[in-house]
Each structure stands twice: as C-alpha cells, then as structure tokens.
PDB file of N, CA, C and O in Angstrom, chain B, residues numbered from 101:
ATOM      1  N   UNK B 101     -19.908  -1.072   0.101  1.00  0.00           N
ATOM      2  CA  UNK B 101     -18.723  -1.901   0.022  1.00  0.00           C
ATOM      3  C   UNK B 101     -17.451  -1.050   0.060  1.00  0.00           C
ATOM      4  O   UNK B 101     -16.592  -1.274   0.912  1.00  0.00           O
ATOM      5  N   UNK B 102     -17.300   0.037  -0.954  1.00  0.00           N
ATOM      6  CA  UNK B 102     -15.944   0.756  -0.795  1.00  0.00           C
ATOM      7  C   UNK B 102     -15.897   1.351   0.897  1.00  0.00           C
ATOM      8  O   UNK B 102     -14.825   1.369   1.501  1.00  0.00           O
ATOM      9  N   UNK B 103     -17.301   1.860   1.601  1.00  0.00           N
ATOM     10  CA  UNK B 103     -16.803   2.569   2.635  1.00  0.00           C
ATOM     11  C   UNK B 103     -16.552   1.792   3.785  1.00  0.00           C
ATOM     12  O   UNK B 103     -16.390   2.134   4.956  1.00  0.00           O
ATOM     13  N   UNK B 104     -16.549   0.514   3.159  1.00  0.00           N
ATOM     14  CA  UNK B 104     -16.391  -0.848   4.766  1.00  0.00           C
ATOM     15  C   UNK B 104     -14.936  -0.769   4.150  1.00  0.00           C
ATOM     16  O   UNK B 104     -14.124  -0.187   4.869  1.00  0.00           O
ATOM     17  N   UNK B 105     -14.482  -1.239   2.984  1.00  0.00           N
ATOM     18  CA  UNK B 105     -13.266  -1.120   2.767  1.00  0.00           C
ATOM     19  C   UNK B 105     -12.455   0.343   3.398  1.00  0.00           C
ATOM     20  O   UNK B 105     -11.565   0.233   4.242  1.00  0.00           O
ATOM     21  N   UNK B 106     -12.820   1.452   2.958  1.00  0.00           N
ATOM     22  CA  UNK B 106     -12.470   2.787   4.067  1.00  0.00           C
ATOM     23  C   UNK B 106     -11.801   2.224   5.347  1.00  0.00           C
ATOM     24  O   UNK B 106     -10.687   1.871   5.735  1.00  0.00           O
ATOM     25  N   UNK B 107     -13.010   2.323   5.772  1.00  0.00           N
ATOM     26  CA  UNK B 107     -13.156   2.163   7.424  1.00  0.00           C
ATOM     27  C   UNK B 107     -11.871   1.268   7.309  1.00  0.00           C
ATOM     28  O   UNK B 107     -10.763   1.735   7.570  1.00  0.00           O
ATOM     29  N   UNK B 108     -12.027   0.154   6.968  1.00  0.00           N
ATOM     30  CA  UNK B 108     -10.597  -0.782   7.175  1.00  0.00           C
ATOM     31  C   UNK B 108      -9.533  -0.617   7.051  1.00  0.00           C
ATOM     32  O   UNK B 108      -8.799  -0.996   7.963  1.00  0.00           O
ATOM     33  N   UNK B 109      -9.036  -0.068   6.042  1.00  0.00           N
ATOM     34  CA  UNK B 109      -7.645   1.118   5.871  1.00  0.00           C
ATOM     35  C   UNK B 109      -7.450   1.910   7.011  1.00  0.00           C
ATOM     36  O   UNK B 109      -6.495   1.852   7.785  1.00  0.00           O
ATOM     37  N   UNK B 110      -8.590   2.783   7.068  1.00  0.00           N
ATOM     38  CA  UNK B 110      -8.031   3.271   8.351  1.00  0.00           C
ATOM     39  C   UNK B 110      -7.790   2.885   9.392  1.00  0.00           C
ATOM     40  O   UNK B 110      -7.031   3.554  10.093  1.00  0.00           O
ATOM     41  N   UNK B 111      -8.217   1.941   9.773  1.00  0.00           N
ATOM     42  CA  UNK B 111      -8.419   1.133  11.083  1.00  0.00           C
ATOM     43  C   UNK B 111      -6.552   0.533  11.136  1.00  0.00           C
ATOM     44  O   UNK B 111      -5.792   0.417  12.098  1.00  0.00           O
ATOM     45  N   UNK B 112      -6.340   0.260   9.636  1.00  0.00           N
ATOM     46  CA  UNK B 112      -5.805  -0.657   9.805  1.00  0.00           C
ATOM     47  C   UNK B 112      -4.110   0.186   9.829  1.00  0.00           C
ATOM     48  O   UNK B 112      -3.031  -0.212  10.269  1.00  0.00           O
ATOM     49  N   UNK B 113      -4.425   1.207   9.289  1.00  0.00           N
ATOM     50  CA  UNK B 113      -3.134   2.342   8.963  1.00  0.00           C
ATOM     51  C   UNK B 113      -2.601   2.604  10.941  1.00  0.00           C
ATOM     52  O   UNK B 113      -1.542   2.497  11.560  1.00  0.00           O
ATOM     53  N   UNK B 114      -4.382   3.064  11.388  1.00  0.00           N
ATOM     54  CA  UNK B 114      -3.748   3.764  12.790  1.00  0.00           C
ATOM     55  C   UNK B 114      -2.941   2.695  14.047  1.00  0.00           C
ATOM     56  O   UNK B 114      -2.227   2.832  15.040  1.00  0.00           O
ATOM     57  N   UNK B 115      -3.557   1.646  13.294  1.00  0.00           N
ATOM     58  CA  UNK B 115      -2.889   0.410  14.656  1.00  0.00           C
ATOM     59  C   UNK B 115      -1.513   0.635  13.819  1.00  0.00           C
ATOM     60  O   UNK B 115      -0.674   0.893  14.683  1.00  0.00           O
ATOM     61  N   UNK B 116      -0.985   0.655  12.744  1.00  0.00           N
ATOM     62  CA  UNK B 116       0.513   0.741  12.393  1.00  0.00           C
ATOM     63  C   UNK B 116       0.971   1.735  12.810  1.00  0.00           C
ATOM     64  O   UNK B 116       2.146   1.659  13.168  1.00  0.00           O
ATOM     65  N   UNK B 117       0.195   3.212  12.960  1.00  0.00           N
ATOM     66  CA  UNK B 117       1.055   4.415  13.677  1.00  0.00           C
ATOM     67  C   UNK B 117       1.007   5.336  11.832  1.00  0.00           C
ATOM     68  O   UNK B 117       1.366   6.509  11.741  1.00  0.00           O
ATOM     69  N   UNK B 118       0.561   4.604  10.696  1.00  0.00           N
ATOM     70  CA  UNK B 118       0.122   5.775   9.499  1.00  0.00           C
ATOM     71  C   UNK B 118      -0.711   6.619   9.484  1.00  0.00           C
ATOM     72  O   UNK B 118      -1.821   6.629  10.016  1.00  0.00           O
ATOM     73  N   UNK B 119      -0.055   7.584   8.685  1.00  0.00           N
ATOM     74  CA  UNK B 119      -1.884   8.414   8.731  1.00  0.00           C
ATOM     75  C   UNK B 119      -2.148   8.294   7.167  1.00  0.00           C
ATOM     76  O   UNK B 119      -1.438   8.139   6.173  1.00  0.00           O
ATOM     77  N   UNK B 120      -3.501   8.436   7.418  1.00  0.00           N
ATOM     78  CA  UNK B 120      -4.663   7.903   6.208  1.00  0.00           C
ATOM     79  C   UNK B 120      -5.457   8.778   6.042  1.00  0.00           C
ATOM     80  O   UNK B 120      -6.578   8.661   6.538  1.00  0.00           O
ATOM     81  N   UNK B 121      -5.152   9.761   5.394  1.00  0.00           N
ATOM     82  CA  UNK B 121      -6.036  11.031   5.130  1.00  0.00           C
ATOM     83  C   UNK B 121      -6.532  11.323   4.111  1.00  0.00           C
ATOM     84  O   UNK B 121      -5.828  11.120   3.121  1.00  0.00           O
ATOM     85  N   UNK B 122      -7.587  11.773   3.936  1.00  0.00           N
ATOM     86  CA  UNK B 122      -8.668  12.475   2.751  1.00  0.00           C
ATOM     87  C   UNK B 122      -8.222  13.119   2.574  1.00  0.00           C
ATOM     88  O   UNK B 122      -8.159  13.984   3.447  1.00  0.00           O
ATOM     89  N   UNK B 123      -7.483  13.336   1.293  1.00  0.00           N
ATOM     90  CA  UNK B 123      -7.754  15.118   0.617  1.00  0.00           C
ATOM     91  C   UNK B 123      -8.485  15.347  -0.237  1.00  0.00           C
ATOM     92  O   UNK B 123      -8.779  14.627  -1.192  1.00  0.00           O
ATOM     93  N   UNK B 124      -8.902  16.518   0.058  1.00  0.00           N
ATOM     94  CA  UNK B 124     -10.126  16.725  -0.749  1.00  0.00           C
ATOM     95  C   UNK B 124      -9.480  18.388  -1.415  1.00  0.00           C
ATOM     96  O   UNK B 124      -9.275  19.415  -0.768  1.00  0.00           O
ATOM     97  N   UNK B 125      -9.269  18.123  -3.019  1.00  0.00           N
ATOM     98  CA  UNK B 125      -8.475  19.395  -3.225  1.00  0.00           C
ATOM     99  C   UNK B 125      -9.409  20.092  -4.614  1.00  0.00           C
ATOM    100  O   UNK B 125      -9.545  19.597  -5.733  1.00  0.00           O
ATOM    101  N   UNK B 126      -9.887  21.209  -4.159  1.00  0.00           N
ATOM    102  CA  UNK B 126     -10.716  21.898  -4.746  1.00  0.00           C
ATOM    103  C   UNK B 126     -10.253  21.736  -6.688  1.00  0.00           C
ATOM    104  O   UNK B 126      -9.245  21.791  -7.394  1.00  0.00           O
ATOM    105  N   UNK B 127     -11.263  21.587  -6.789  1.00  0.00           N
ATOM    106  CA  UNK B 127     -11.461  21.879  -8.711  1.00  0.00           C
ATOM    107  C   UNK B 127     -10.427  20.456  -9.316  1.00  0.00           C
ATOM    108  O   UNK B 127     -10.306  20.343 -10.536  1.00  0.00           O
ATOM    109  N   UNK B 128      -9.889  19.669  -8.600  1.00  0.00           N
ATOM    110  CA  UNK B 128      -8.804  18.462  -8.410  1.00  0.00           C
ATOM    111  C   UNK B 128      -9.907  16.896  -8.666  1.00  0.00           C
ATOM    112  O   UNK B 128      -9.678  15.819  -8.117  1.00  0.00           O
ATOM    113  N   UNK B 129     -10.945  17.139  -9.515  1.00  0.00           N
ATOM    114  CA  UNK B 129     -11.788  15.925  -9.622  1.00  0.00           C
ATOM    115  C   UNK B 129     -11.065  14.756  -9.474  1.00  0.00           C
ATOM    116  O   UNK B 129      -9.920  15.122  -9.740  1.00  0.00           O
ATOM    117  N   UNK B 130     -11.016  13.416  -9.180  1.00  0.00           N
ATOM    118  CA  UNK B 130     -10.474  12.253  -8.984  1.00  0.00           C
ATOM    119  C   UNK B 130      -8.951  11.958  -8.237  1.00  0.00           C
ATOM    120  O   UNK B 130      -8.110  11.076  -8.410  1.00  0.00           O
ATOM    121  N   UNK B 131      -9.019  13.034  -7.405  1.00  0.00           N
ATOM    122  CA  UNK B 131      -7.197  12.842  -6.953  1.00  0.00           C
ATOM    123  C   UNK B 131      -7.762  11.452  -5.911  1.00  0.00           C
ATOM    124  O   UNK B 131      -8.933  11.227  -5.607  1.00  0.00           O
ATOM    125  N   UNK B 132      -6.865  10.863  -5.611  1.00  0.00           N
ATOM    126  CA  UNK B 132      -6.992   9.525  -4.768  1.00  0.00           C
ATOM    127  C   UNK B 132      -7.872   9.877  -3.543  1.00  0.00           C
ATOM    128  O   UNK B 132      -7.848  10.929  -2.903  1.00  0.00           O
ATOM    129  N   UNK B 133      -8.742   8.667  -3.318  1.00  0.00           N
ATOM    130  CA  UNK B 133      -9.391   8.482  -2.066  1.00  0.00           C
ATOM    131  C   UNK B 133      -8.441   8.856  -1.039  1.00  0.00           C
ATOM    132  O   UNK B 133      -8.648   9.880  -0.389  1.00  0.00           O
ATOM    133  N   UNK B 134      -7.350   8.087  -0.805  1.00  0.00           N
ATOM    134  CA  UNK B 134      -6.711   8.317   0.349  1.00  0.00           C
ATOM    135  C   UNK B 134      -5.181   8.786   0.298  1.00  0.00           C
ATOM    136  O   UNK B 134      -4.675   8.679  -0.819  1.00  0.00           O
ATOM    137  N   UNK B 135      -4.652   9.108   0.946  1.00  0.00           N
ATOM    138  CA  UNK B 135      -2.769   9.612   0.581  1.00  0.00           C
ATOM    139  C   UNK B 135      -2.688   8.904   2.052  1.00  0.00           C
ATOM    140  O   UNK B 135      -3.301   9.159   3.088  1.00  0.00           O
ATOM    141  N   UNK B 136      -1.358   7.578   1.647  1.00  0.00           N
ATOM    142  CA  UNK B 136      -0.543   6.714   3.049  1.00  0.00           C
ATOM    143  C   UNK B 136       0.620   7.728   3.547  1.00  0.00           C
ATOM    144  O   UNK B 136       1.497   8.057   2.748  1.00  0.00           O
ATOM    145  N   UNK B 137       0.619   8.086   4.520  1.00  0.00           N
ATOM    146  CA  UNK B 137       1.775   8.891   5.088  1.00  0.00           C
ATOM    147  C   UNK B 137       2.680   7.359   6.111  1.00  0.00           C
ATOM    148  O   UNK B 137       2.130   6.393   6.639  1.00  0.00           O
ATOM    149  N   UNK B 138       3.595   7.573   6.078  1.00  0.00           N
ATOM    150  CA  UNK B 138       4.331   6.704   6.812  1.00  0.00           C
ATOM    151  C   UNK B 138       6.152   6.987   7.222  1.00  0.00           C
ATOM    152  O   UNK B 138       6.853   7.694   6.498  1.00  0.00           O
ATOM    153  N   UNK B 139       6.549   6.478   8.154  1.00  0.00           N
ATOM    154  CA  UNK B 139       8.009   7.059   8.485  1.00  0.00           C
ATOM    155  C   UNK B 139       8.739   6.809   7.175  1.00  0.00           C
ATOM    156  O   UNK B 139       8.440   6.031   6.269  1.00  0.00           O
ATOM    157  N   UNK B 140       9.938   7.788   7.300  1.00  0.00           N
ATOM    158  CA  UNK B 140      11.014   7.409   6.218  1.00  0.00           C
ATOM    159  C   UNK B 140      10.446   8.204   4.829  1.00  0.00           C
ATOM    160  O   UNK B 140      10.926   8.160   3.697  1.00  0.00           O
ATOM    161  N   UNK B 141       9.460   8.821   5.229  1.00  0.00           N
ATOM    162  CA  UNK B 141       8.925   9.687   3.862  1.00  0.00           C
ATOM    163  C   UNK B 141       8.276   8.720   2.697  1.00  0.00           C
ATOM    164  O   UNK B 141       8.292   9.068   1.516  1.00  0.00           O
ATOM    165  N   UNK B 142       7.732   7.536   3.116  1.00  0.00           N
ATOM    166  CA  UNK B 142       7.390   6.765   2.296  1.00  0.00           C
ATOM    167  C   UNK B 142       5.473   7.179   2.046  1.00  0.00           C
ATOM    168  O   UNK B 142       4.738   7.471   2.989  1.00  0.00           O
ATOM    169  N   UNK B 143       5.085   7.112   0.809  1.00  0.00           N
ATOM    170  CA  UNK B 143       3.974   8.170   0.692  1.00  0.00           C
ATOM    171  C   UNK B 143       3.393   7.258  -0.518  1.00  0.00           C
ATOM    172  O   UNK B 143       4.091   6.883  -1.460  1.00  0.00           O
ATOM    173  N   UNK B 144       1.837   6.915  -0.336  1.00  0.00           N
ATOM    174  CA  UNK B 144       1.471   5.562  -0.825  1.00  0.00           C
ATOM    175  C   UNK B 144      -0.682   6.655  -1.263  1.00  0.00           C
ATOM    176  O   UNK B 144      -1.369   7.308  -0.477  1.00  0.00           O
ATOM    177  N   UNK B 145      -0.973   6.277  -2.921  1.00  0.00           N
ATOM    178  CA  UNK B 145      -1.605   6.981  -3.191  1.00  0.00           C
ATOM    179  C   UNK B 145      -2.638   6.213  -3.397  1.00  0.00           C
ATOM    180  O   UNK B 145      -2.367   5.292  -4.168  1.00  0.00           O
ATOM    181  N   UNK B 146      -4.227   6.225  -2.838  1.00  0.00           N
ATOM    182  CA  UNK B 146      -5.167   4.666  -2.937  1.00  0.00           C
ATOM    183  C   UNK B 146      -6.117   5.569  -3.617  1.00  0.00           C
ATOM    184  O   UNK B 146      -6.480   6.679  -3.226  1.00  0.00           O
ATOM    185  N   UNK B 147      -6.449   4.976  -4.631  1.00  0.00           N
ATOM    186  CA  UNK B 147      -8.130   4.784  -5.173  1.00  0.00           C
ATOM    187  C   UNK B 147      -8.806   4.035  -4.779  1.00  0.00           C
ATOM    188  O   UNK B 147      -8.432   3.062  -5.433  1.00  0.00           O
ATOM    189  N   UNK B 148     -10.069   3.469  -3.779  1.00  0.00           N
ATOM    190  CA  UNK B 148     -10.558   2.460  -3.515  1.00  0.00           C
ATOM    191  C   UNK B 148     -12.221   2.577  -4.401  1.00  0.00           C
ATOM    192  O   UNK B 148     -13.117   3.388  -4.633  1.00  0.00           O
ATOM    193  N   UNK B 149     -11.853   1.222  -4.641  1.00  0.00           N
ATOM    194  CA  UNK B 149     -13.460   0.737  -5.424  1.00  0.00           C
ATOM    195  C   UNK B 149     -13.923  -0.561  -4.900  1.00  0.00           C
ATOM    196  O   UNK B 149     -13.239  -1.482  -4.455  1.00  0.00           O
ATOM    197  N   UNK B 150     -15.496  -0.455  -5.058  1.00  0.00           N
ATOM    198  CA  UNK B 150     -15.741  -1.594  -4.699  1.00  0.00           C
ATOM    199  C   UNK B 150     -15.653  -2.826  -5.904  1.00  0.00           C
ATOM    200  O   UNK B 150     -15.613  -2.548  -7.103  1.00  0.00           O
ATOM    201  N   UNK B 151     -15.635  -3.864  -5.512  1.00  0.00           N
ATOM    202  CA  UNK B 151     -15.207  -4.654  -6.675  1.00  0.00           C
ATOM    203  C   UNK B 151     -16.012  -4.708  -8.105  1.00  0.00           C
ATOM    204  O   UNK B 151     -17.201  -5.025  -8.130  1.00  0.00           O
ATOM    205  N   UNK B 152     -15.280  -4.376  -9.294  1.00  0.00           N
ATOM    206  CA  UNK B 152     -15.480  -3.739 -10.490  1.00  0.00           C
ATOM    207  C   UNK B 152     -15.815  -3.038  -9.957  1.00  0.00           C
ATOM    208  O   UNK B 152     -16.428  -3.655  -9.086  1.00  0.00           O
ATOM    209  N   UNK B 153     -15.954  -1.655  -9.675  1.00  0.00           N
ATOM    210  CA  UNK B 153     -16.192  -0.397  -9.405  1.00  0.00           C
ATOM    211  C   UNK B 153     -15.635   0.007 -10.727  1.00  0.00           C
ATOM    212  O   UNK B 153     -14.886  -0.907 -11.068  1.00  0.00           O
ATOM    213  N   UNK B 154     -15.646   1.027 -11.715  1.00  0.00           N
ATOM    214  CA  UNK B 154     -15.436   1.836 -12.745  1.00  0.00           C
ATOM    215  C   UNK B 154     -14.345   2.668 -12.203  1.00  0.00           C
ATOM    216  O   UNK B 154     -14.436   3.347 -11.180  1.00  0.00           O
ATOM    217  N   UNK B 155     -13.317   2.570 -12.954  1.00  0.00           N
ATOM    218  CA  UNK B 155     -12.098   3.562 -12.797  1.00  0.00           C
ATOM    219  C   UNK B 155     -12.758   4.607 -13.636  1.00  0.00           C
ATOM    220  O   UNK B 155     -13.462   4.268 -14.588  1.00  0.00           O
ATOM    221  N   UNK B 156     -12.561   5.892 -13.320  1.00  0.00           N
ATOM    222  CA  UNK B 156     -13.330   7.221 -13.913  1.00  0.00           C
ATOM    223  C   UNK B 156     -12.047   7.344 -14.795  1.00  0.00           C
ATOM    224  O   UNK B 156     -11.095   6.585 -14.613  1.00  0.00           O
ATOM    225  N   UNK B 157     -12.040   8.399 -15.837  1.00  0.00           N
ATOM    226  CA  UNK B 157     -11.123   8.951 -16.354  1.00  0.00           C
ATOM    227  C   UNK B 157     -10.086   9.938 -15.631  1.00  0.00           C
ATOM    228  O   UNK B 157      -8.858   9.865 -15.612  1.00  0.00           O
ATOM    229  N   UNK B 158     -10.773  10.698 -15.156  1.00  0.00           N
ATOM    230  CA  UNK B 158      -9.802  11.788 -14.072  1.00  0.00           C
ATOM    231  C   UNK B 158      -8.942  11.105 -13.287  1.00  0.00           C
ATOM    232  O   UNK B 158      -7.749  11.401 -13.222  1.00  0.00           O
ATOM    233  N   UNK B 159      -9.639   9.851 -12.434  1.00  0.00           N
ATOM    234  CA  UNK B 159      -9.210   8.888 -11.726  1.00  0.00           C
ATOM    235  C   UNK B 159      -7.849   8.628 -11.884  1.00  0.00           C
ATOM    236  O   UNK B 159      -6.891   8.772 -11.124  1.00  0.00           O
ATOM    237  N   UNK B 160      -8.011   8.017 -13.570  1.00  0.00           N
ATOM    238  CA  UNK B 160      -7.218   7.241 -14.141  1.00  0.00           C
ATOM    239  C   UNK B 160      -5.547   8.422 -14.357  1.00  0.00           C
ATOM    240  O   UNK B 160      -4.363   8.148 -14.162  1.00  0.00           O
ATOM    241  N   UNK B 161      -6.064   9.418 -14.717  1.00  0.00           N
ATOM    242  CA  UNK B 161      -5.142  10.789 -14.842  1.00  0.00           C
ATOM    243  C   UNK B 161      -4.313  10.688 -13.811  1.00  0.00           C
ATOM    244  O   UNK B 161      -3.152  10.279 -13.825  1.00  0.00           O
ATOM    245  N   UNK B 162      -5.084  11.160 -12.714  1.00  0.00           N
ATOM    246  CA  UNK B 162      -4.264  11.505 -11.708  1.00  0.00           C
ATOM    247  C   UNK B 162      -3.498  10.161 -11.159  1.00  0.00           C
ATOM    248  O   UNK B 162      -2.288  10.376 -11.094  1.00  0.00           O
ATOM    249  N   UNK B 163      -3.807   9.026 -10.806  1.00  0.00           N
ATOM    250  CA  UNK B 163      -3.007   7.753 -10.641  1.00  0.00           C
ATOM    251  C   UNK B 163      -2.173   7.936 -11.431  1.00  0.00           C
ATOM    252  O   UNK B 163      -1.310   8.553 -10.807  1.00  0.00           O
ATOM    253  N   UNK B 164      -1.738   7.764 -12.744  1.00  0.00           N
ATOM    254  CA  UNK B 164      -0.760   7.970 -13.454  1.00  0.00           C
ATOM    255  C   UNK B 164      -0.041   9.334 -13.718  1.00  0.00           C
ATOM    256  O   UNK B 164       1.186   9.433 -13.710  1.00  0.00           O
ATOM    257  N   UNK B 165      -0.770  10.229 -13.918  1.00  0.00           N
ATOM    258  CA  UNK B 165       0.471  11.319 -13.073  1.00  0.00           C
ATOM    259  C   UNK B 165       1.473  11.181 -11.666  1.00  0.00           C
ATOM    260  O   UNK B 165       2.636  11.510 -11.436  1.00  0.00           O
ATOM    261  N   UNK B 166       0.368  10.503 -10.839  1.00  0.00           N
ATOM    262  CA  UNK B 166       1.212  10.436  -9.542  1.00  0.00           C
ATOM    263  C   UNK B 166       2.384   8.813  -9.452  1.00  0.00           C
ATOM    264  O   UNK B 166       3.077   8.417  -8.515  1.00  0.00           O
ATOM    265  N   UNK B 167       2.195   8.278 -10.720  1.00  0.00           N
ATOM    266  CA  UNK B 167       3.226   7.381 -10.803  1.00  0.00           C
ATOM    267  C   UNK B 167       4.093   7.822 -11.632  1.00  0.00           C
ATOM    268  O   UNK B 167       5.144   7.193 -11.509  1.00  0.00           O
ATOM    269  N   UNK B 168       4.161   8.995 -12.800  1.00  0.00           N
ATOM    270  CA  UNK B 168       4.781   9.522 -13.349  1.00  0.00           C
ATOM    271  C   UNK B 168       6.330  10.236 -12.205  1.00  0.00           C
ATOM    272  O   UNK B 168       7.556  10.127 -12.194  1.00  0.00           O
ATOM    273  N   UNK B 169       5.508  10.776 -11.591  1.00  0.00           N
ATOM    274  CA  UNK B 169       6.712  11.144 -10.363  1.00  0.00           C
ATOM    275  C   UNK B 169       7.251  10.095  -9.396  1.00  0.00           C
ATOM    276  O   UNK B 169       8.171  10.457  -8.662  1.00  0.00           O
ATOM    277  N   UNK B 170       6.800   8.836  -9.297  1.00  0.00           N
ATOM    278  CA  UNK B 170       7.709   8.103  -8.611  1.00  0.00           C
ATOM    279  C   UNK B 170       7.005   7.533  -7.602  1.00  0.00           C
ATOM    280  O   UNK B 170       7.663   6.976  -6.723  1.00  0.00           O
ATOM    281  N   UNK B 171       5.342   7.542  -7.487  1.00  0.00           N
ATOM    282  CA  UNK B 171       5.036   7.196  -6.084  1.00  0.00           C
ATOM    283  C   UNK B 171       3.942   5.902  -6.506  1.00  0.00           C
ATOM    284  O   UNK B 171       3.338   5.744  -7.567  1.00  0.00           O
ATOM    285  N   UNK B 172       3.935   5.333  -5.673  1.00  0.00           N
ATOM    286  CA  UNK B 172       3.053   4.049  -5.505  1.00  0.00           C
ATOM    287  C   UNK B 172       1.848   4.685  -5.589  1.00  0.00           C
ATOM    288  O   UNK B 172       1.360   5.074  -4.528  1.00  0.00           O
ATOM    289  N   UNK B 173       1.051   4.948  -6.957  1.00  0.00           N
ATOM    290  CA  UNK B 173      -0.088   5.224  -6.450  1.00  0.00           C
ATOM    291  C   UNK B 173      -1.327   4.155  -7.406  1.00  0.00           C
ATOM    292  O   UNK B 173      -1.145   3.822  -8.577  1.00  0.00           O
ATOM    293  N   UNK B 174      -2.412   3.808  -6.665  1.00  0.00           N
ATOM    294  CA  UNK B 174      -2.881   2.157  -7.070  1.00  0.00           C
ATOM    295  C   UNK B 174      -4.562   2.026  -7.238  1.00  0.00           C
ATOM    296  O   UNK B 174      -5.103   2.593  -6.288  1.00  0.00           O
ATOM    297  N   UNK B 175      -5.156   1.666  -7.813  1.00  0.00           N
ATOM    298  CA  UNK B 175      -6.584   1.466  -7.946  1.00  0.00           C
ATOM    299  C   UNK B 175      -6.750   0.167  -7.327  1.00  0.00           C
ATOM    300  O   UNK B 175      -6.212  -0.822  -7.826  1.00  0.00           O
ATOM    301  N   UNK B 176      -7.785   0.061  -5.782  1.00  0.00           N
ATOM    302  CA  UNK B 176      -7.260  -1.400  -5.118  1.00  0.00           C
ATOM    303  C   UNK B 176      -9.024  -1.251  -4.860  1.00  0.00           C
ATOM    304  O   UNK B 176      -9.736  -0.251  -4.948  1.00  0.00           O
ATOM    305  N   UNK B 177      -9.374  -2.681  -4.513  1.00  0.00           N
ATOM    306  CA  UNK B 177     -10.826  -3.007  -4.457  1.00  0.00           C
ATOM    307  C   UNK B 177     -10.667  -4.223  -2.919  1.00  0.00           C
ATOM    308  O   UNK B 177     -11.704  -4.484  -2.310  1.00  0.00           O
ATOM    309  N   UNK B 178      -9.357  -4.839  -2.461  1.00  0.00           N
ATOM    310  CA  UNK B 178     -10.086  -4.849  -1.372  1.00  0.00           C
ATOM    311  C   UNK B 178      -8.692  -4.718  -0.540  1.00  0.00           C
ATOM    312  O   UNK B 178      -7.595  -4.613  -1.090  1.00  0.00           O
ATOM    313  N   UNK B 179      -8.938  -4.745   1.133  1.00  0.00           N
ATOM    314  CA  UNK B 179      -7.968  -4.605   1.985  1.00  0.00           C
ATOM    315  C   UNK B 179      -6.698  -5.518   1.743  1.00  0.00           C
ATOM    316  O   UNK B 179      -5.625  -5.065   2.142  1.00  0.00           O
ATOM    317  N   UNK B 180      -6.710  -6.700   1.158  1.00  0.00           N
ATOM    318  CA  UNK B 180      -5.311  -7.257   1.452  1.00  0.00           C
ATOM    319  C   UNK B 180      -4.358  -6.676   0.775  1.00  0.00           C
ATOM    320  O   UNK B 180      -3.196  -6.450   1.114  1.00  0.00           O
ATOM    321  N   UNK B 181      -5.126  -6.352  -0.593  1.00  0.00           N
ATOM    322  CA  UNK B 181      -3.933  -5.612  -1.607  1.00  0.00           C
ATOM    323  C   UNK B 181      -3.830  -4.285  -1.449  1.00  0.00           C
ATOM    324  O   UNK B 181      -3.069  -3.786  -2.277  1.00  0.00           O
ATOM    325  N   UNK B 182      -4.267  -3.594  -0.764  1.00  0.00           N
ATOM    326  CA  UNK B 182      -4.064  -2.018  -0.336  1.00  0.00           C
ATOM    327  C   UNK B 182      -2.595  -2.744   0.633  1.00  0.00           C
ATOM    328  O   UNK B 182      -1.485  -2.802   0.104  1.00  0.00           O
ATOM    329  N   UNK B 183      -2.818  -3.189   1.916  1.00  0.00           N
ATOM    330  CA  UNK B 183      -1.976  -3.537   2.564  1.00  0.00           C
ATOM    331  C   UNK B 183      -0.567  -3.607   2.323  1.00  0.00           C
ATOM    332  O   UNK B 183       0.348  -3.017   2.896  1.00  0.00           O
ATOM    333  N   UNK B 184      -0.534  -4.936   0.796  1.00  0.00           N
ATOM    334  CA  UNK B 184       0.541  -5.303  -0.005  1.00  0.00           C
ATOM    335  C   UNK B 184       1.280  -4.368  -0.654  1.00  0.00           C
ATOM    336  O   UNK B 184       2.508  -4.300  -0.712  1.00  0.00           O
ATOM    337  N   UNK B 185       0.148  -3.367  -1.331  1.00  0.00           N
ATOM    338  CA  UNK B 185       1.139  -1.906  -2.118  1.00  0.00           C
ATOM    339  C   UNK B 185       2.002  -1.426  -0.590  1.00  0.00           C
ATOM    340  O   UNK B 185       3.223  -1.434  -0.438  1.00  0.00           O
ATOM    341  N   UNK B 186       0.858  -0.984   0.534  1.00  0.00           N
ATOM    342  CA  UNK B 186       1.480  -0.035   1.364  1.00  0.00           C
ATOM    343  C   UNK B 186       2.780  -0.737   1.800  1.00  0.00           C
ATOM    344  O   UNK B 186       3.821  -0.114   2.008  1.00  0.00           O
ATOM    345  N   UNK B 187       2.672  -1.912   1.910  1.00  0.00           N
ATOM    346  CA  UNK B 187       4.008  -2.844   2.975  1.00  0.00           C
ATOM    347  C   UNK B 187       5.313  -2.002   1.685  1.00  0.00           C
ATOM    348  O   UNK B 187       6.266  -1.233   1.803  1.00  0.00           O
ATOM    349  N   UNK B 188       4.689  -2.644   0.649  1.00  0.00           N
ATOM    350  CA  UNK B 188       6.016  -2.449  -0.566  1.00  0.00           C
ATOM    351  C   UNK B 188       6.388  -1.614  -0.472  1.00  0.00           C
ATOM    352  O   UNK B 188       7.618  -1.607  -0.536  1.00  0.00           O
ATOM    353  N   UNK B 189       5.754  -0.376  -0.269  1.00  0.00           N
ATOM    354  CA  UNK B 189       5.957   1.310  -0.588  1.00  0.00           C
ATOM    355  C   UNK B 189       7.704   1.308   0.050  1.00  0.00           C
ATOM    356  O   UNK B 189       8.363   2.348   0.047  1.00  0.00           O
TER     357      UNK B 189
END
C-alpha cells in the first residue's frame, strides 16, 4: 500500500514538472520518505504510511524538527492529502 502510494507521488510530482526524491542520509534513521522540490524554492517534507501505518519515533523527530525550521513537513497515508500539503506549500 505505501509503495502504490510512492509510485503515485511520483507520478504525480513529474506531470507537475517537481522533483520527488529519496534521500537516503546515512546514520539519519527516519528523515522523510520523500523531499518536494518545486519552483520559487518551495520545499515540502512527506512521510508516507500506509493507512494506520505506525509513526516511528525518529520519524516523529525529524518531522518536527523539520517544522521547527519552517517547512511543511507531514505524515500523509494517502495521495489526495500529500497533494493538498504540496499545493499549500
């Protein structure tokens, strides 16, 4: 379920012209599934789960660190509301 949700983000980022990239940052347990890049420097941070999926603790860290600095970053379980954060961003 989360990686059909994946696939859809991305699908759905590249027809907008976003990029939707994995980082994967060494010894960095739970940094977000995905980082939204988009014009205007607008920068959008996804955890995706499948529905009830368990927010981990690290998870939970780093989402709120990365809202501590100012950025949209969101624990989302299916495509419409990933969409809705990114539109807002």
């Amino acid at each position: 379920m989360e990686s059909q949700l994946e696939i859809a983000l991305r699908n759905w980022c590249k027809r907008k012209g976003y990029w939707c990239l994995k980082l994967v940052l060494s010894r960095q347990l739970g940094w977000p599934d995905r980082t939204i890049l988009m014009p205007g420097g607008r920068v959008v941070f996804l955890e995706l789960k499948q529905p009830g999926g368990k927010r981990r603790a690290r998870q939970k860290y780093w989402i709120g660190r990365l809202r501590e600095f100012g950025f949209t970053a969101e624990f989302v379980d299916d495509l419409e509301h990933a969409i809705a954060l990114i539109e807002d961003a």
